[in-house]
N, C-alpha and C positions, 0 to 999 in steps of 0.2 A: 504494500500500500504506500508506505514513504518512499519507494521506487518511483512510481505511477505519481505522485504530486511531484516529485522533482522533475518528472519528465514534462509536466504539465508550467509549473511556476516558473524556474531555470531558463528555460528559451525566451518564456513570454516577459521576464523581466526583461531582459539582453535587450528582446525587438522593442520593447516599450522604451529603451531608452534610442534607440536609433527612432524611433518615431518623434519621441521628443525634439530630435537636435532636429529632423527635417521637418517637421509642423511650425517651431519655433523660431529655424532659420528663415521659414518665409513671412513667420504672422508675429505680430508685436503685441501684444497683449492687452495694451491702453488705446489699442486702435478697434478692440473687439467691441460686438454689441449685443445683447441680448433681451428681445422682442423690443427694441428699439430703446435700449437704456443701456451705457457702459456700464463694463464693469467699475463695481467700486470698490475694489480688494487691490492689493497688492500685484507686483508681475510676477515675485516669488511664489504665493500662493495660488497664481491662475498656471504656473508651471508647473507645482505639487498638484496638483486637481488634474492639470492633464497628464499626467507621469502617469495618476495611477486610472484614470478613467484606460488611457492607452493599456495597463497592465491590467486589466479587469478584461477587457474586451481582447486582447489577446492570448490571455490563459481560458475564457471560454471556447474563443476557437482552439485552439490545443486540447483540452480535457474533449471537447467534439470529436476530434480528429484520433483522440486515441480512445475513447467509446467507440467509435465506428470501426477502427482496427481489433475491436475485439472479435474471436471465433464465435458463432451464434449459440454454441453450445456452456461459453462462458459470461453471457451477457446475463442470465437471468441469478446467476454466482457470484457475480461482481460490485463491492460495496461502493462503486462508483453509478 
């Protein structure tokens, strides 16, 4: 089981931070707006927010990707 979270958390950390430096290299963070209102937070905290939004939504596609590699005979076995 702590095999199977490393194989899921470990990459999807890695790409969450190559996400970061190319989302961030293009977008400034005090230029952002949402539903027609800037943000009014910090640029440090709108980079923690997207570090881990990116690390949330890429450890789901991973734990996807390794549920679907499982054999059909260990799917209904598996405490994932």
């Amino acid at each position: 089981m702590k095999q199977k979270i490393m194989w899921i958390v470990w990459p999807s950390f890695l790409m969450a931070g190559v996400m970061e430096l190319l989302v961030f290299a293009l977008v400034d963070p005090q230029d952002m707006h949402w539903f027609g209102h800037a943000f009014e937070i910090s640029r440090q905290a709108v980079y923690t927010l997207g570090f881990f939004v990116f690390w949330f939504v890429i450890a789901l596609s991973s734990a996807m990707t390794l549920f679907l590699s499982l054999p059909s005979n260990e799917v209904n076995q598996s405490p994932l």
